[in-house]
Structure formats: C-alpha cells, structure tokens
NUVEX-605191 format. One record per residue (C-alpha): x negated, z, y negated; residue in three letters; residue number from 1. Coordinates in steps of 0.2 Angstrom, whole numbers. Example, Ala and Ser with C-alpha at 12.3 -4.5 7.8 and 13.67 -1.06 7.14 Angstrom:
2
(atom (-62 39 22) 'ALA' 1)
(atom (-68 36 5) 'SER' 2)
REM end
This chain:
68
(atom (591 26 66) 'UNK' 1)
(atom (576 17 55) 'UNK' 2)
(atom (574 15 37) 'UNK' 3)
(atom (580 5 26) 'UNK' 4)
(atom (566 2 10) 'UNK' 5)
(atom (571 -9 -7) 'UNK' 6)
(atom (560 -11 -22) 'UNK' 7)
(atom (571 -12 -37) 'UNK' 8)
(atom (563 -26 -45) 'UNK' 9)
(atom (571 -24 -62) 'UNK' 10)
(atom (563 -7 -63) 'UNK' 11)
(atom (547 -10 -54) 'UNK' 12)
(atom (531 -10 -67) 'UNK' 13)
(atom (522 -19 -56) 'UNK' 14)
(atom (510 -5 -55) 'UNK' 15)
(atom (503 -9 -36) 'UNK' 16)
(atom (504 9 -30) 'UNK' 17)
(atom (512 6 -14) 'UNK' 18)
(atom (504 -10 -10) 'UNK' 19)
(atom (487 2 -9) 'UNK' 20)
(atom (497 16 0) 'UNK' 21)
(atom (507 5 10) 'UNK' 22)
(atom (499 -13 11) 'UNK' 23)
(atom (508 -17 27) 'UNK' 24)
(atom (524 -13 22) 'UNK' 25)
(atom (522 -19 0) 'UNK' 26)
(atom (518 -34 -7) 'UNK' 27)
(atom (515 -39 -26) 'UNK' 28)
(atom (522 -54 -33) 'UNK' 29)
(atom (509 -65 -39) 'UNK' 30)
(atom (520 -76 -50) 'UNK' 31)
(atom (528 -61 -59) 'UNK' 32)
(atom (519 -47 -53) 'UNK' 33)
(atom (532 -35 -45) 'UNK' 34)
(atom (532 -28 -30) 'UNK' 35)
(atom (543 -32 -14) 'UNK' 36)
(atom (545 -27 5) 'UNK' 37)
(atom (535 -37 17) 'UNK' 38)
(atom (548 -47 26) 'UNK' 39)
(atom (550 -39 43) 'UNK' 40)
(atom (537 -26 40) 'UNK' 41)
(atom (537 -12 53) 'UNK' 42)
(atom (545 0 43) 'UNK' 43)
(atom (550 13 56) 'UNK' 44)
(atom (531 13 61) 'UNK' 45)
(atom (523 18 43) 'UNK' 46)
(atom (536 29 36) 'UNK' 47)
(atom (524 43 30) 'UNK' 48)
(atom (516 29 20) 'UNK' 49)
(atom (531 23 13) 'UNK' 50)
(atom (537 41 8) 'UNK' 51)
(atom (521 44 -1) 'UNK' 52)
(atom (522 26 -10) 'UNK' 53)
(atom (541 31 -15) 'UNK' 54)
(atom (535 48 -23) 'UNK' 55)
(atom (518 40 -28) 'UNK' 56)
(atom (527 25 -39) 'UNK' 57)
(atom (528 29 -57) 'UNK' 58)
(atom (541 18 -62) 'UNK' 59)
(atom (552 24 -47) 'UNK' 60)
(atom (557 9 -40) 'UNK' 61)
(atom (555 10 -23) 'UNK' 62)
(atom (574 17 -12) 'UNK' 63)
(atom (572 23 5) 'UNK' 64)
(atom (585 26 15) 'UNK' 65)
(atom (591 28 33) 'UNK' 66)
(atom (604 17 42) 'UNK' 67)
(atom (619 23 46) 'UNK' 68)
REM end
C-alpha cells in the first residue's frame, strides 16, 4: 500500500517548509506562491521526509494518507 500526499492549497501559507524537507516530493508555486506535490514524485521512497514536512508545516496543509 503507498501513500497518498495532497497539499491543501486553500490552507497552504506558502511558507516553503517542505519544499526544503522534502524537495523531491514539494514544489512551490511561482505564480502564487503555494506549495504542491511534484507530479509523479516517488513518494513511497521519501516517506520519512514527507512525515516530517507534514508535522514541520505551520499552516498544516500538507494530508498524508495510505491507499486503501
């Protein structure tokens, strides 16, 4: 079962947190500022990064989750 990670972009502060825990995996939006999930980023492979970005973001927006 992998992971399943979404950054809630009406929460996200743009803060840029994970993108320096987890640069493979986040990306900041440079029109607006707001981070995002690399599309196809190898999730399953950097999951202790991407459990500290989600404890590490202030505004909370990153979701992990498993598949079912």
């Amino acid at each position: 079962m992998g992971l399943v990670v979404t950054v809630e972009r009406d929460v996200c502060a743009g803060y840029g947190n994970c993108v320096v825990l987890a640069s493979a995996i986040f990306e900041l939006d440079p029109d607006d500022n707001v981070a995002g999930v690399v599309e196809g980023a190898p999730v399953d492979e950097h999951e202790d990064a991407i459990r500290e970005a989600e404890l590490d973001c202030p505004a909370r927006a990153i979701v992990v989750s498993r598949k079912q």
